[in-house]
KEDREN-244362 format. One record per residue (C-alpha): residue number from 0; chain; z negated, x, y. Coordinates in steps of 0.001 Angstrom, whole numbers, plus 524288, in hexadecimal, padded with zeros to 5 digits. Each point is the difference from the previous one (the first is absolute). Layout:
<sites>
  bamar  drenfi     c3     c1     c2
    NUM       A      Z      X      Y
...
</sites>
This chain:
<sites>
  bamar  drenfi     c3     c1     c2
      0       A  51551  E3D64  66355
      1       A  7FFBC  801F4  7F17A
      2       A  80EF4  80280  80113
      3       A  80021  8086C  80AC8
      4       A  7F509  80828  7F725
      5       A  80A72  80049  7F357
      6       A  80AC0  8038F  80926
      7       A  7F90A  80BC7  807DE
      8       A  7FD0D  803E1  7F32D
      9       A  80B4A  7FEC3  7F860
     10       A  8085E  807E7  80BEA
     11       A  7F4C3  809ED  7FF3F
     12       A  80241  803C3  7F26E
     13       A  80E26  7FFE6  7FF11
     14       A  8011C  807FC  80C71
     15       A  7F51E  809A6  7F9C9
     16       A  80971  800AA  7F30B
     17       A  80BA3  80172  806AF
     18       A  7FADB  80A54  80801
     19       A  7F997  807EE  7F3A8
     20       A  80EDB  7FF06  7FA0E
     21       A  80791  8043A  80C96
     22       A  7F679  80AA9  801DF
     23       A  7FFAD  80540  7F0CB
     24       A  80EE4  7FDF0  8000D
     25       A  80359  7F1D1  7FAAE
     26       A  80E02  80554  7F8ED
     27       A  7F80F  809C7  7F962
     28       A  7F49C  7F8DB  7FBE4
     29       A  809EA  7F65C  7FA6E
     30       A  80833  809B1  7F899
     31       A  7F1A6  80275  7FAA5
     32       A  7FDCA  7F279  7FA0C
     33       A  80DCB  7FF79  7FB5C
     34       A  7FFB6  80BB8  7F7C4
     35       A  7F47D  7FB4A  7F91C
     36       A  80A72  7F7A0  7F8AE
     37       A  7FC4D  7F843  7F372
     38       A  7F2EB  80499  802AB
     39       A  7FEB4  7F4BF  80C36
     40       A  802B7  7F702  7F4C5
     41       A  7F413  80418  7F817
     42       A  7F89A  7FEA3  80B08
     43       A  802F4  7F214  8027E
     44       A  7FD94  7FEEA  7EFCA
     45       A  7F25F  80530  8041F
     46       A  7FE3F  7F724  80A13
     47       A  8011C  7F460  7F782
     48       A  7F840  80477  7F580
     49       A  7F59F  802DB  80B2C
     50       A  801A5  7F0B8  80570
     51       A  800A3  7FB33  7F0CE
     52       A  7F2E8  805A1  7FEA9
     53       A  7FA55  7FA8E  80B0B
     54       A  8068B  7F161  7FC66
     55       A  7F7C3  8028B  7F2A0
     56       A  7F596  8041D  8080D
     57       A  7FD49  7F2CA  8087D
     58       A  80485  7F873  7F22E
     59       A  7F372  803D1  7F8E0
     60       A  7F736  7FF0A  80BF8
     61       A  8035D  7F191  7FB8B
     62       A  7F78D  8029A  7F288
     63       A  80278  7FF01  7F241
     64       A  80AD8  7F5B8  7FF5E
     65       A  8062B  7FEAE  80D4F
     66       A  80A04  7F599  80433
     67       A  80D57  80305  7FFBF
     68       A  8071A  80EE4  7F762
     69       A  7FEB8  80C94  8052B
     70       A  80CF2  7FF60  806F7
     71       A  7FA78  7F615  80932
     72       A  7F7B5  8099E  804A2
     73       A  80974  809A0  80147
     74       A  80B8D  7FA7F  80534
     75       A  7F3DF  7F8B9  80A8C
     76       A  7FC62  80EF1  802C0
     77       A  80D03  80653  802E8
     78       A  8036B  7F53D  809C7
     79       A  7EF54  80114  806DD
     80       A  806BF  80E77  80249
     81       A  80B6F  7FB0A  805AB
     82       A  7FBA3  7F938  808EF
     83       A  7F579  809C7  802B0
     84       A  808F9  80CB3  80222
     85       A  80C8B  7F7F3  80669
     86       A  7FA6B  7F6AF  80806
     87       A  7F638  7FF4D  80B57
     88       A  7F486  7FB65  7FCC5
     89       A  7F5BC  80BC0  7FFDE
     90       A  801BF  8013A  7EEF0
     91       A  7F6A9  7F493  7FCB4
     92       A  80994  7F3C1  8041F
     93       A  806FC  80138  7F26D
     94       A  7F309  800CB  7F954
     95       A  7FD12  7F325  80587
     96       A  80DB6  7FB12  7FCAD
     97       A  7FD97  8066A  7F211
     98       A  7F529  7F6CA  7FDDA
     99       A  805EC  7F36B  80653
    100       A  80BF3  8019F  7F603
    101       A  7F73A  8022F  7F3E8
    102       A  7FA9E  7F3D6  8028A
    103       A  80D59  7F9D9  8001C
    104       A  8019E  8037C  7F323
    105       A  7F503  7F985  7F96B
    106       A  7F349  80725  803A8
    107       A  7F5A8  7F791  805CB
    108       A  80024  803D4  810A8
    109       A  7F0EE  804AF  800F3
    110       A  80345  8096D  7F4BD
    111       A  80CB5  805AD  8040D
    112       A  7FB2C  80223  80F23
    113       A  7F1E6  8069D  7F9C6
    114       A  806C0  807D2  7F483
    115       A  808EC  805A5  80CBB
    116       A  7F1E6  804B0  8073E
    117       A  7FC75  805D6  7F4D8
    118       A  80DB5  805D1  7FE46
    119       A  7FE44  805F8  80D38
    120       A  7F300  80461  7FE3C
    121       A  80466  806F7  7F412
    122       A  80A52  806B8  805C3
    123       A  7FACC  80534  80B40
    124       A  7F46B  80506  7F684
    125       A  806D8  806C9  7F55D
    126       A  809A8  80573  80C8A
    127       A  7F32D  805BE  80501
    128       A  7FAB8  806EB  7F35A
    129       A  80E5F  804D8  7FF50
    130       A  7FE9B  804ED  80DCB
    131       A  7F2E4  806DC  7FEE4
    132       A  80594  80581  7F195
    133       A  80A24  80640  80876
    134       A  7F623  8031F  80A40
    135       A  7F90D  809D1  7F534
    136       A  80A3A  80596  7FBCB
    137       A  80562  802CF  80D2B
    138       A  7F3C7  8062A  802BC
    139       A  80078  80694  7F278
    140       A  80CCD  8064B  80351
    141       A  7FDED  802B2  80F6B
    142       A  7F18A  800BB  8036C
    143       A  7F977  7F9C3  80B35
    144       A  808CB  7FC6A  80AA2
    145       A  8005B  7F871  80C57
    146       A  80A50  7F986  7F9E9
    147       A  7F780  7FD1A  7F52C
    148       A  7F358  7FB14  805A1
    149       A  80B99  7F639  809ED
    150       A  80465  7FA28  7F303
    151       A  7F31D  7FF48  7FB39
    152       A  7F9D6  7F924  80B7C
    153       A  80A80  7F7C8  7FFCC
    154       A  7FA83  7FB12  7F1A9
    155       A  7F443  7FE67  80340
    156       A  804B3  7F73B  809E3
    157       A  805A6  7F6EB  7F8B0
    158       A  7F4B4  8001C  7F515
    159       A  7F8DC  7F45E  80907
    160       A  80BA8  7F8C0  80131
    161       A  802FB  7FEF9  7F1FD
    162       A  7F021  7FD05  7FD47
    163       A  80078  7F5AD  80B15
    164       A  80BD9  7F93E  7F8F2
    165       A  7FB06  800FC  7F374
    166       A  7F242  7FA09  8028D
    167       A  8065A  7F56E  809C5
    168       A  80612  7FC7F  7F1DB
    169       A  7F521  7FE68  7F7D8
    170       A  7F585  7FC68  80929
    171       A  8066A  7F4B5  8050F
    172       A  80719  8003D  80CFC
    173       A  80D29  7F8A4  7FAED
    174       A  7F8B1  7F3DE  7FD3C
    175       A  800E7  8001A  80FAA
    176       A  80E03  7FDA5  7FCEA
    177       A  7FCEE  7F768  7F65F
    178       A  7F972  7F7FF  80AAE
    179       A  80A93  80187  809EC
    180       A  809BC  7FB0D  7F64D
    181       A  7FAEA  7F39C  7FDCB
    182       A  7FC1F  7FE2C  80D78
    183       A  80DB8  80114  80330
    184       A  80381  7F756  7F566
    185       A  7F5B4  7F5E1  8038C
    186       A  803AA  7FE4A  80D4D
    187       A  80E64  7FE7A  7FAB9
    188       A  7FE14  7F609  7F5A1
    189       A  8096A  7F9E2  7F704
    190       A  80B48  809A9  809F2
    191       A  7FA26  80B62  7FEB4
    192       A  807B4  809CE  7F7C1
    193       A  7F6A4  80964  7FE95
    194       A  7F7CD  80024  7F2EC
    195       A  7F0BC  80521  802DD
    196       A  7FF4D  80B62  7F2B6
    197       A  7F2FA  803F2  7FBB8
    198       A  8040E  81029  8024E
    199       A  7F147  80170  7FE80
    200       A  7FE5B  7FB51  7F374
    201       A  80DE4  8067E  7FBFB
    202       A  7F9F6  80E11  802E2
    203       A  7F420  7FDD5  7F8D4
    204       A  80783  7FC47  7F258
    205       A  80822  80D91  80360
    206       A  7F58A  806CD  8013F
    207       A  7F7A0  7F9E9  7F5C4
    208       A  80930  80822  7F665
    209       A  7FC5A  80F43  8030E
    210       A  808D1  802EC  7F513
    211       A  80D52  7FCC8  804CB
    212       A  7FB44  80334  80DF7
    213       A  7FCBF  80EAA  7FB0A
    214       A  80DF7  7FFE9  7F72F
    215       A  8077F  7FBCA  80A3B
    216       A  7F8C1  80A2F  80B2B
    217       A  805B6  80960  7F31F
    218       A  80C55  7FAD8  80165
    219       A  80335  80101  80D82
    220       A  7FA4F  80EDC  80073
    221       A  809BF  801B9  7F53A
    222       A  80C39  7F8F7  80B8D
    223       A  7FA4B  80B53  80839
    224       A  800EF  80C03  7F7E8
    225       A  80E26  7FCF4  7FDB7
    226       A  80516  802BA  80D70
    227       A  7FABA  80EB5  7FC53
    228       A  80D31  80019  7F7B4
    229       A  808ED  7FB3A  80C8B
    230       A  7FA7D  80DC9  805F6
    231       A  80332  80794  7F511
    232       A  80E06  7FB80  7FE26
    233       A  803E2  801E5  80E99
    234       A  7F8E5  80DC0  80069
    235       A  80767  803DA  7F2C4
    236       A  80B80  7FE52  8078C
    237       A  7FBFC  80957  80A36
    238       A  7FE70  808D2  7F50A
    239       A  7F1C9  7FFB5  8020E
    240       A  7F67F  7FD59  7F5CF
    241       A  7F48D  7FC7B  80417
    242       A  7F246  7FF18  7F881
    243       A  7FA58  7F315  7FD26
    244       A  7F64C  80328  80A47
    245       A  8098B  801F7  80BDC
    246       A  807F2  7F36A  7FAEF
    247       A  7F334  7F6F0  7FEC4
    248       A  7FAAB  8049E  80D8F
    249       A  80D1A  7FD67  8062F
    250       A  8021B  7F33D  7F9FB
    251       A  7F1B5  7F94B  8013E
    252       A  7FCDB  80522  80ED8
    253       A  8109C  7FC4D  80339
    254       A  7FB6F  7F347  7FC1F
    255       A  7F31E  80027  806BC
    256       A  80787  802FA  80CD2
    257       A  808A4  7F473  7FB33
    258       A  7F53A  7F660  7FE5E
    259       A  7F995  804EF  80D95
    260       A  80990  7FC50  8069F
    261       A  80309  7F1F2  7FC03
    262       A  800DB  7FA89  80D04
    263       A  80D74  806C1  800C1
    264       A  8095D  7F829  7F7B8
    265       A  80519  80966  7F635
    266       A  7F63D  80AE4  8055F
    267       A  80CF0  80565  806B0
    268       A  7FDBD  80CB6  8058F
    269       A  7F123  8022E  7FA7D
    270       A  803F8  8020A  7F3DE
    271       A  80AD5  808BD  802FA
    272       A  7F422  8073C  80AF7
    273       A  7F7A1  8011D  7F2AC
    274       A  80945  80501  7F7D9
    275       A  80332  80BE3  806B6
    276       A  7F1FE  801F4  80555
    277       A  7FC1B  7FF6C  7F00A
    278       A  80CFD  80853  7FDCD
    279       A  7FC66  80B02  8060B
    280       A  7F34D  80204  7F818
    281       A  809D9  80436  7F4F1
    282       A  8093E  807E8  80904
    283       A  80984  7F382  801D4
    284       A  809E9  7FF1F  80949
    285       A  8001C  7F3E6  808E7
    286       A  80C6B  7FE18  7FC87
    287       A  7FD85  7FF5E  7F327
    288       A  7F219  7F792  802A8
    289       A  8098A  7F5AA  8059B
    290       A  809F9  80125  7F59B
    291       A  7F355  7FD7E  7F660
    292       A  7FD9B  7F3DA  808B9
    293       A  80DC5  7FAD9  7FECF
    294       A  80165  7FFBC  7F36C
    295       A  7F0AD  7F979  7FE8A
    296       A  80715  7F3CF  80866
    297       A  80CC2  800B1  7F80C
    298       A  7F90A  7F831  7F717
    299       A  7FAF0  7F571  80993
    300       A  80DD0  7FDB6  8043C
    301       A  80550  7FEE1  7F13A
    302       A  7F558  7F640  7FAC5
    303       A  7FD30  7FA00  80D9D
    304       A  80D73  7FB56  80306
    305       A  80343  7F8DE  7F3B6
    306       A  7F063  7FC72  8007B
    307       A  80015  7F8E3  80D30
    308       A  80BEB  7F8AA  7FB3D
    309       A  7FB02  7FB22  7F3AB
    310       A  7F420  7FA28  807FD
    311       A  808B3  7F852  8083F
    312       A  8075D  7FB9C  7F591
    313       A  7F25B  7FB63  7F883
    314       A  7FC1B  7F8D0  80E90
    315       A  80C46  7F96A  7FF07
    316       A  7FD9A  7FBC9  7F1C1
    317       A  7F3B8  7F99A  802D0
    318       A  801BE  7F996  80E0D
    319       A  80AEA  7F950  7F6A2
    320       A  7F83B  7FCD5  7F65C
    321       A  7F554  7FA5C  80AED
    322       A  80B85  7F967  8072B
    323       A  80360  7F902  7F1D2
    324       A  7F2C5  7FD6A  7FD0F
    325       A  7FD7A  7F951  80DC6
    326       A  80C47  7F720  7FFC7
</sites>
């Protein structure tokens, strides 16, 4: 069933892009992202300065003196988005994958899987504030709108979801887990290959350090604002230049719609639908919405390729490793 689910909606959203390409005229819209030139490769510059941020940003949710350098972290990050924009699995499987390979190199298992919660958490937090930042300034620039008060319910929504997750964390609802673990490896015994973790007690010693939770919730807004400078550099090629205003509003609400719609691998389609819906509140052409929205996923392509191939090439390294080990 669960297949039939990620294939309906895989076919969905490349059948939505296509269409928004055929109908904006693809040959155009490609010319578009072509004549942006050098500027595609500042973009993809950008985009790893973004994802370096956000590597730094899970390394000091660790505290003080976490395990392993800062490129740990990083290099860990960039493939989590790998995974998350180039394969199928609804943008939290290489979060999960993140976490199992930090623990590969060295950091206990309960901390690595409860310092990715808290990752997640963090993100989708500081991706919030930056949405309801360009929320105001939206409504700063255009007034009250239906538009507007869509977007805005569409916050709100999500405000219980992120206050469900976050209280699940600290008031105890892993240590069901916890339990479930070591059931599992109780009833295996001596076989069982599964190790019970106490992911409780890992999230309380995160979160026993407000300190490097609040610099790293600093950190990742800091991953967010860059994208702003992706917007400028593709609208300076349409020899546009837009106000820091028009460029935040486009960037943290493109990503909102992003985000939203995580059950579509790669949000194909939505986010090219909320470009040129947010496009037009600044007199922007669809096709140039969409040429916007290519050049956004250049970046994805350029970090995720070489980033989903490095992974494999780390899998291989340890089941070799194990297999030595073992024998």
């Amino acid at each position: 069933m669960l297949r039939w689910t990620v294939f309906v909606l895989v076919s969905a959203g490349v059948s939505g892009f296509v269409a928004l390409l055929l109908i904006n005229g693809m040959s155009q819209i490609l010319s578009g992202v072509g004549a942006i030139g050098l500027g595609l490769v500042l973009v993809v510059l950008l985009r790893v300065a973004a994802l370096s941020l956000a590597g730094l940003g899970w390394r000091r949710i660790m505290g003080a003196c976490p395990i392993r350098s800062p490129a740990t972290y990083i290099g860990l990050r960039l493939i989590r988005e790998s995974i998350n924009c180039l394969l199928p699995v609804g943008q939290v499987g290489g979060d999960m994958i993140g976490g199992r390979l930090l623990a590969r190199f060295g950091v206990p298992q309960a901390r690595a899987a409860a310092s990715i919660l808290v990752d997640l958490l963090l993100q989708a937090t500081t991706q919030g504030l930056f949405a309801l930042l360009g929320l105001a300034v939206l409504w700063q620039l255009e007034g009250d709108s239906p538009l507007l008060r869509k977007i805005g319910g569409g916050l709100i929504i999500a405000v219980p979801a992120l206050g469900g997750f976050f209280i699940a964390q600290r008031m105890g609802l892993f240590a069901l887990v916890d339990r479930g673990l070591r059931e599992i490896a109780r009833r295996r015994g001596s076989e069982g290959g599964i190790e019970a973790i106490d992911l409780q007690g890992a999230l309380r010693s995160l979160y026993a350090d407000p300190r490097s939770f609040a610099a790293a919730g600093c950190i990742h807004f800091l991953g967010w604002l860059m994208g702003i400078f992706e917007i400028f550099v593709v609208l300076h090629h349409f020899g546009r230049h837009p106000s820091l205003g028009e460029a935040m509003v486009l960037e943290s609400l493109g990503q909102a719609v992003r985000s939203a719609a995580f059950a579509v691998p790669g949000a194909l389609g939505v986010q090219e639908g909320g470009y040129i819906l947010l496009g037009s509140l600044f007199m922007l052409s669809p096709r140039d919405a969409l040429v916007i929205s290519l050049v956004k996923r250049l970046p994805d392509l350029v970090i995720g390729v070489p980033g989903l191939l490095i992974w494999q090439g780390m899998e291989a390294s340890f089941l070799r490793r194990q297999r030595v080990t073992t024998d």
